[in-house]
MOPAC internal coordinates of N, CA, C and O (Angstrom, degrees):
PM7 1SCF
backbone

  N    0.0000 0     0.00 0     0.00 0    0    0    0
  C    1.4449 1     0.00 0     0.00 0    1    0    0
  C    1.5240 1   109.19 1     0.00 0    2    1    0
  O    1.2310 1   127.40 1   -49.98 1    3    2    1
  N    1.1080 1   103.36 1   130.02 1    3    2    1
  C    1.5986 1   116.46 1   176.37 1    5    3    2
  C    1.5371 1   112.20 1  -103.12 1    6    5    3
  O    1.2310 1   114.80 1   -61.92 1    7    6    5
  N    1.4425 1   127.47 1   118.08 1    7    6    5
  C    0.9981 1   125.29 1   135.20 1    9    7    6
  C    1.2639 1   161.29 1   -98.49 1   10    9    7
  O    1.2310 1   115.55 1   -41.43 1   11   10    9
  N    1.2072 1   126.04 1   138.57 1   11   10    9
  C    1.8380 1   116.23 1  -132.39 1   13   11   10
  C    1.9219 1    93.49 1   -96.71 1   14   13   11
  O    1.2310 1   130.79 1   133.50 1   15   14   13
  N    1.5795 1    96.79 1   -46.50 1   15   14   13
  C    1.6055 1    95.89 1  -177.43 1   17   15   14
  C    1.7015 1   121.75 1  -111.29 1   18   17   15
  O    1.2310 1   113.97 1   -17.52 1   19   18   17
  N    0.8090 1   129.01 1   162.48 1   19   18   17
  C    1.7623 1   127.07 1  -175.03 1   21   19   18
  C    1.8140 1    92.34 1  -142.61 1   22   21   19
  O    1.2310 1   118.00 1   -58.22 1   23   22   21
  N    1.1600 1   121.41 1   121.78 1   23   22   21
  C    1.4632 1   122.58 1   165.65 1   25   23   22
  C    1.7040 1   106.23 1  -127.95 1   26   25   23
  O    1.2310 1   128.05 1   -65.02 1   27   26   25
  N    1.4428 1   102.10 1   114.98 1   27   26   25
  C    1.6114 1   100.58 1   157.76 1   29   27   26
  C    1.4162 1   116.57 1   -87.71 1   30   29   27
  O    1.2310 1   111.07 1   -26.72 1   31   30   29
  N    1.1413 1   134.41 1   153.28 1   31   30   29
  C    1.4968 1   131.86 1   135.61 1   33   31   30
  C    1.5361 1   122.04 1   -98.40 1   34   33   31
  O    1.2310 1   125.08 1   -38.40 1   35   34   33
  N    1.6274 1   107.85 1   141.60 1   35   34   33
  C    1.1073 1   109.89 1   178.25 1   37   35   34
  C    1.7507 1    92.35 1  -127.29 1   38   37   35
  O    1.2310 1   130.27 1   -15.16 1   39   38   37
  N    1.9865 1    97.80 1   164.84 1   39   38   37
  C    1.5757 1    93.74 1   178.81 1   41   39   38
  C    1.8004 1   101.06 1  -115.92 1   42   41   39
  O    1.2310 1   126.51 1  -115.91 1   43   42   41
  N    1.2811 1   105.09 1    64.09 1   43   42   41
  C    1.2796 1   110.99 1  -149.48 1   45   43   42
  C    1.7900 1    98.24 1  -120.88 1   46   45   43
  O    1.2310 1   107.43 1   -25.06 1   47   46   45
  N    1.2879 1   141.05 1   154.94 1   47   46   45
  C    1.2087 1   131.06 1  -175.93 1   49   47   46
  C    1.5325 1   125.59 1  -104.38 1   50   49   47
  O    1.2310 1   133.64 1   153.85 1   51   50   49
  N    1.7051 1    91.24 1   -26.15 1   51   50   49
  C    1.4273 1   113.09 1   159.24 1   53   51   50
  C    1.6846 1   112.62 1  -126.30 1   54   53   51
  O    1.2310 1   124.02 1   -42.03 1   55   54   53
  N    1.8525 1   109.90 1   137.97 1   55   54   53
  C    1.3701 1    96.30 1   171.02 1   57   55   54
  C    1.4220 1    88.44 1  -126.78 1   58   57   55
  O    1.2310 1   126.48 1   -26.96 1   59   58   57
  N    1.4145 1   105.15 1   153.04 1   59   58   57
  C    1.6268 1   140.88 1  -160.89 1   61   59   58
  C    1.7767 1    95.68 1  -140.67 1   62   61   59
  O    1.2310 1   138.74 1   -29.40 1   63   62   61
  N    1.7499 1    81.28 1   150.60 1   63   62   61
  C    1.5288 1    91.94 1  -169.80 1   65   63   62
  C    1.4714 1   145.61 1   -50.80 1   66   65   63
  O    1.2310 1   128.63 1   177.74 1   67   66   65
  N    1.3248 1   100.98 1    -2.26 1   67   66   65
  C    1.7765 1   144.58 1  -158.76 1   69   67   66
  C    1.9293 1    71.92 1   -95.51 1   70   69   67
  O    1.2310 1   114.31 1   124.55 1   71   70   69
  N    1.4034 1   128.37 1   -55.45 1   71   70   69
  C    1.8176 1   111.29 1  -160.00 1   73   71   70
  C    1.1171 1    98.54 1   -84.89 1   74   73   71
  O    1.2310 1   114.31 1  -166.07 1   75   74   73
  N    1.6969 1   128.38 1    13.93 1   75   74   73
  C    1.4039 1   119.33 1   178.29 1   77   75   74
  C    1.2751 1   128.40 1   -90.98 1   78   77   75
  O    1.2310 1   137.43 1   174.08 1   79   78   77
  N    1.3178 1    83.84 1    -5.92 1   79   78   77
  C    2.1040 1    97.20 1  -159.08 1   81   79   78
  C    1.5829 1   100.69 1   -67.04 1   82   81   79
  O    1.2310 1   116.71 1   122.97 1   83   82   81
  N    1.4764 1   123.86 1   -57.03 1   83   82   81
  C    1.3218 1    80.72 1  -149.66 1   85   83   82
  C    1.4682 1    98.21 1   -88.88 1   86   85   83
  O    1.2310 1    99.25 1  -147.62 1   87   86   85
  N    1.5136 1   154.98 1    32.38 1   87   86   85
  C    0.9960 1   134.48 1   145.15 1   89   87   86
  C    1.7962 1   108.11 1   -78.85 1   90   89   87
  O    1.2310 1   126.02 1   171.12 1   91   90   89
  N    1.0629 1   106.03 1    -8.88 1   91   90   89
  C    1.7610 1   112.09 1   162.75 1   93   91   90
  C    1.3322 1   113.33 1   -55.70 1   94   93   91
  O    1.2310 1   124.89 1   115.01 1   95   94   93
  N    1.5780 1   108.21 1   -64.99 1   95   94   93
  C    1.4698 1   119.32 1  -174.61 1   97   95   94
  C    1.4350 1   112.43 1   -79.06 1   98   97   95
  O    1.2310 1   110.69 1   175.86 1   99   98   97
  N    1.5643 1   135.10 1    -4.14 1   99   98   97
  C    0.9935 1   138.67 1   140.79 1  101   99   98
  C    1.4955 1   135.20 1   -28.59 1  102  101   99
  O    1.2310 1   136.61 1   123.12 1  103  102  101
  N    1.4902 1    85.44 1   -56.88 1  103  102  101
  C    1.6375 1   126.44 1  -171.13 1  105  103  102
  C    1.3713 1   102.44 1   -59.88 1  106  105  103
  O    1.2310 1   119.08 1   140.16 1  107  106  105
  N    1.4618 1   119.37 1   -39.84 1  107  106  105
  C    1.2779 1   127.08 1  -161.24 1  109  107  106
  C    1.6105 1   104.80 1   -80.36 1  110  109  107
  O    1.2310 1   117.33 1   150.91 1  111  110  109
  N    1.4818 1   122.68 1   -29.09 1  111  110  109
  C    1.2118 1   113.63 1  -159.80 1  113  111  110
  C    1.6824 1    99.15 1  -106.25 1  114  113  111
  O    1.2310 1   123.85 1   173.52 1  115  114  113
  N    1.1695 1   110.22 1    -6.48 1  115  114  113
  C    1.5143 1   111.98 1  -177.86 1  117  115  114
  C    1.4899 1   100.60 1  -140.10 1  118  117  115
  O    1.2310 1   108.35 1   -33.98 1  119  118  117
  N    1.5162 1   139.38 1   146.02 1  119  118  117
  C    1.0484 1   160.47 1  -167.96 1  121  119  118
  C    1.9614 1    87.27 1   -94.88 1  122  121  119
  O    1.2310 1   129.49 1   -58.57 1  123  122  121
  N    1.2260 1    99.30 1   121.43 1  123  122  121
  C    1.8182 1   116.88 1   170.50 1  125  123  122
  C    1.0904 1   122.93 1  -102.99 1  126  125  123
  O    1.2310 1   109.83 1   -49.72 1  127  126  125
  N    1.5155 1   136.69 1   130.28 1  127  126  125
  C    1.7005 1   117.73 1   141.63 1  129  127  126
  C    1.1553 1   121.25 1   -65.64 1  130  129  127
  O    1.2310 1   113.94 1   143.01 1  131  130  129
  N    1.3539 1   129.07 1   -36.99 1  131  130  129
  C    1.1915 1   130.04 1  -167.59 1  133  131  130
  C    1.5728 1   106.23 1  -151.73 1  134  133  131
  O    1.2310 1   127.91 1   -48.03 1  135  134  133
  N    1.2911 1   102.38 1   131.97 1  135  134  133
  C    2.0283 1   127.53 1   176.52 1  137  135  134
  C    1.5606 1    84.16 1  -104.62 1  138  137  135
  O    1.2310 1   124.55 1   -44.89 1  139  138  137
  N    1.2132 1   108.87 1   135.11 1  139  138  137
  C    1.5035 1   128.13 1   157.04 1  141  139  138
  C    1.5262 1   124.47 1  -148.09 1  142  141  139
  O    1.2310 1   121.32 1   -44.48 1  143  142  141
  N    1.5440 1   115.07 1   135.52 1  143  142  141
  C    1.4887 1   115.40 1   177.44 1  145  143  142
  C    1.6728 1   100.54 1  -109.97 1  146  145  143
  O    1.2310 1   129.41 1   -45.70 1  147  146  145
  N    1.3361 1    99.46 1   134.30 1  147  146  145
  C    1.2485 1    98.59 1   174.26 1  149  147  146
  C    1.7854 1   114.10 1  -118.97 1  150  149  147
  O    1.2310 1   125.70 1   -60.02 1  151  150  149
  N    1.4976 1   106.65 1   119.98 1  151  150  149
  C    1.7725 1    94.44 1  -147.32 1  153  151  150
  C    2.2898 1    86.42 1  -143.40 1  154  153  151
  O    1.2310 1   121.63 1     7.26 1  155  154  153
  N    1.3677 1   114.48 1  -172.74 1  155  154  153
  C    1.1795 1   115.62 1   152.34 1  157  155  154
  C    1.0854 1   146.52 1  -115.76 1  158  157  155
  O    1.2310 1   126.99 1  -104.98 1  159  158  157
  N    1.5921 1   104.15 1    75.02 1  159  158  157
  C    0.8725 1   134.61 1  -175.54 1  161  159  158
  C    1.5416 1   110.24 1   -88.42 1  162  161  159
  O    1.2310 1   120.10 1   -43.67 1  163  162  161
  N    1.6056 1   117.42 1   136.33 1  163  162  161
  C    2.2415 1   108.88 1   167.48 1  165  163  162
  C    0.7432 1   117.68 1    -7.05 1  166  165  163
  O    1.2310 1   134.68 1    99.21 1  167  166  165
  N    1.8841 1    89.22 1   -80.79 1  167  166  165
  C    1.2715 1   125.52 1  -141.51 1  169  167  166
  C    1.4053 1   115.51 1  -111.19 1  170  169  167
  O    1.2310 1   116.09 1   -19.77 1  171  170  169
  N    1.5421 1   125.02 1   160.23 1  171  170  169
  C    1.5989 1   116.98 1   172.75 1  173  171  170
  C    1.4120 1    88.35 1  -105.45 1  174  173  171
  O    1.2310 1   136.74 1   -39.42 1  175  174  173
  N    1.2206 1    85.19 1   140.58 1  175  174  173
  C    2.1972 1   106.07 1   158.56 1  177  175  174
  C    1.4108 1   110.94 1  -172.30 1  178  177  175
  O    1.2310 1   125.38 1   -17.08 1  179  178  177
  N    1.0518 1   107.27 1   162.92 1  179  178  177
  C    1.4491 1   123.50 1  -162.47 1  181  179  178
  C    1.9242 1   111.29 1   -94.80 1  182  181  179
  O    1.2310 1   120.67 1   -56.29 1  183  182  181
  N    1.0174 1   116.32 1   123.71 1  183  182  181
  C    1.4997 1   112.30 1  -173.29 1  185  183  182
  C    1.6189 1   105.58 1   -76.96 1  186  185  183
  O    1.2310 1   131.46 1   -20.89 1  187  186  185
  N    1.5847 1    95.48 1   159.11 1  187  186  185
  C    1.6372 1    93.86 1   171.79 1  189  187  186
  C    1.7305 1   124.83 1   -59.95 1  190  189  187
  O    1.2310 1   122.31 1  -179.91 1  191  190  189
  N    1.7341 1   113.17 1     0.09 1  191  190  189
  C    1.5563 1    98.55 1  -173.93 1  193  191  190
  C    1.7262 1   103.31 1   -97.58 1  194  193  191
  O    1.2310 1   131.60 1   177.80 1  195  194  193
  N    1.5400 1    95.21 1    -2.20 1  195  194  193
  C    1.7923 1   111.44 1   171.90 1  197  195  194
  C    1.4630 1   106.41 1   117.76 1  198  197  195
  O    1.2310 1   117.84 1   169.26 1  199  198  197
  N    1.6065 1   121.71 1   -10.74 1  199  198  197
  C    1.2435 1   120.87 1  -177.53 1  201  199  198
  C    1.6432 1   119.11 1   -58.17 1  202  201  199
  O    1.2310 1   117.61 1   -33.31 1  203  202  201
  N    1.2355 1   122.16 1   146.69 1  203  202  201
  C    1.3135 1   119.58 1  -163.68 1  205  203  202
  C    1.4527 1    82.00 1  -107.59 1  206  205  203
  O    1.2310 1   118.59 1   -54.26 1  207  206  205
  N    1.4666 1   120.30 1   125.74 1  207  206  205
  C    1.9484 1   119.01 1   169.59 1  209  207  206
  C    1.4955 1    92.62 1  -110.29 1  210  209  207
  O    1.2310 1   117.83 1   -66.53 1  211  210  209
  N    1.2391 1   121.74 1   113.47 1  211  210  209
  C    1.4970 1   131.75 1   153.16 1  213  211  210
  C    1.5400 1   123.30 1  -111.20 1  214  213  211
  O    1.2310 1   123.78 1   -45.79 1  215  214  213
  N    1.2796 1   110.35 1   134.21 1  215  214  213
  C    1.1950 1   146.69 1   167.72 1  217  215  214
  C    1.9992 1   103.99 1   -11.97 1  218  217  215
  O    1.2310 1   110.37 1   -12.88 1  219  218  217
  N    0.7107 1   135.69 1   167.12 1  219  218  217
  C    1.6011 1   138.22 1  -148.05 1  221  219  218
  C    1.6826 1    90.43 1  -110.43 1  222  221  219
  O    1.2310 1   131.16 1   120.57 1  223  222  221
  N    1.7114 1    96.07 1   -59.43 1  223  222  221
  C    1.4171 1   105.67 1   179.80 1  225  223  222
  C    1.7088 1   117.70 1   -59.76 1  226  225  223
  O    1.2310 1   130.42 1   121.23 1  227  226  225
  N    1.0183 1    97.50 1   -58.77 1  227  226  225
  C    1.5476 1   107.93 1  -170.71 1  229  227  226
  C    1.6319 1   103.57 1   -62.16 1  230  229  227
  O    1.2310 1   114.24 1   151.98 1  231  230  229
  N    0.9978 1   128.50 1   -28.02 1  231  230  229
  C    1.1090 1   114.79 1  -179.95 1  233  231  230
  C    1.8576 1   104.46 1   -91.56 1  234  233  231
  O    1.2310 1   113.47 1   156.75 1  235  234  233
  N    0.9420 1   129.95 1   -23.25 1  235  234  233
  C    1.7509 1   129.31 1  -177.51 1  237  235  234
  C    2.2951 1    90.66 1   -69.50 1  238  237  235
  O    1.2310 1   124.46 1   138.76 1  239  238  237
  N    1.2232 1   109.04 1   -41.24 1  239  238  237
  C    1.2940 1   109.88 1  -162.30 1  241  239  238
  C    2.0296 1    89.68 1   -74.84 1  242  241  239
  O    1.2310 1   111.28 1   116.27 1  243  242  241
  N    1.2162 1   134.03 1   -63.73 1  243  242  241
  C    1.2317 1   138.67 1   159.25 1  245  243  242
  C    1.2471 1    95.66 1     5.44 1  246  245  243
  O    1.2310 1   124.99 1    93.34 1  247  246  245
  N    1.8457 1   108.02 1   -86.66 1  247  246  245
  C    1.3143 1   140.12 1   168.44 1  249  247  246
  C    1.9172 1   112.24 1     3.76 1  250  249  247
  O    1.2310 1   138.06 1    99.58 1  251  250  249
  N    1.5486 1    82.60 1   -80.42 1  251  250  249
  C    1.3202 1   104.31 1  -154.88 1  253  251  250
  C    1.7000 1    87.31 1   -62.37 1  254  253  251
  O    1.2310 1   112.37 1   112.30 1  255  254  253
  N    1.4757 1   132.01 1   -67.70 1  255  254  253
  C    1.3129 1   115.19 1  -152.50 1  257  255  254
  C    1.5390 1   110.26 1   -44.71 1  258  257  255
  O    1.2310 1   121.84 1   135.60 1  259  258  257
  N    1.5573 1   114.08 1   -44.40 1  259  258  257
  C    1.5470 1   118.47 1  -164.61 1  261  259  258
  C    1.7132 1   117.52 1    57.32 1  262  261  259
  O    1.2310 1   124.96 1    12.36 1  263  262  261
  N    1.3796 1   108.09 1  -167.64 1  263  262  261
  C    1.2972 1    99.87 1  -176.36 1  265  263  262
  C    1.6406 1   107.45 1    84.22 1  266  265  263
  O    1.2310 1   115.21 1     6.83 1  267  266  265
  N    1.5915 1   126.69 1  -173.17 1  267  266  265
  C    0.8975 1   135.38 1  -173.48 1  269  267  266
  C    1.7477 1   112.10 1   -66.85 1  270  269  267
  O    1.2310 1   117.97 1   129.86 1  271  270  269
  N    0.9630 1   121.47 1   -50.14 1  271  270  269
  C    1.4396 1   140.80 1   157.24 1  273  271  270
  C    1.2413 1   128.35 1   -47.27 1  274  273  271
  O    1.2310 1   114.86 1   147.95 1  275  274  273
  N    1.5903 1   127.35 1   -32.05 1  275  274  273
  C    0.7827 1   111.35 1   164.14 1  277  275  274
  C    1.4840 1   121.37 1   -89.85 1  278  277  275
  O    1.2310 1   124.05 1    25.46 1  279  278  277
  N    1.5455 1   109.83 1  -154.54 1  279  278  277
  C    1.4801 1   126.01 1   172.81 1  281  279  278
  C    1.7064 1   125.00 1   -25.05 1  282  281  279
  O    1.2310 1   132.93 1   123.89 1  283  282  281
  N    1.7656 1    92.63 1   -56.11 1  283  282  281
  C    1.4674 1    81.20 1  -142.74 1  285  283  282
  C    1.8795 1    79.63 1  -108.61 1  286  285  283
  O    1.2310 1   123.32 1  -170.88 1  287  286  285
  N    1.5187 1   111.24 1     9.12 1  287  286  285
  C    1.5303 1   105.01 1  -167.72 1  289  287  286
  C    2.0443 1   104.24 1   -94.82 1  290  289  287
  O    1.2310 1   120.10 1   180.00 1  291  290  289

């Protein structure tokens, strides 16, 4: 089984490398396209282990359009 996406949520305002692990150790047992934290945080950016942390909002609105444009298109 392949999985392409892994999304945590956290209700956290900052995530630090300590909330990365287990989509780290995730990573290890299944081949990913995409690690994502979804937390409340500003801003979206991508951490140095490659995790993409986006915003709670911005990513539910992503979400909702779908399609090519959104999230998961």
């Amino acid at each position: 089984m392949t999985a392409e996406i892994a999304i945590e949520v956290k209700g956290k305002k900052t995530v630090t490398t300590k909330d990365e692990r287990s989509l780290l150790a995730l990573a290890e047992e299944a081949p990913l396209k995409r690690k994502v934290i979804v937390c409340l945080e500003p801003y979206r950016r991508r951490a140095e282990s490659g995790i993409e942390i986006i915003p709670a909002d911005e990513f539910f609105a992503e979400l909702w359009v779908g399609g090519k444009k959104g999230f998961l298109g």
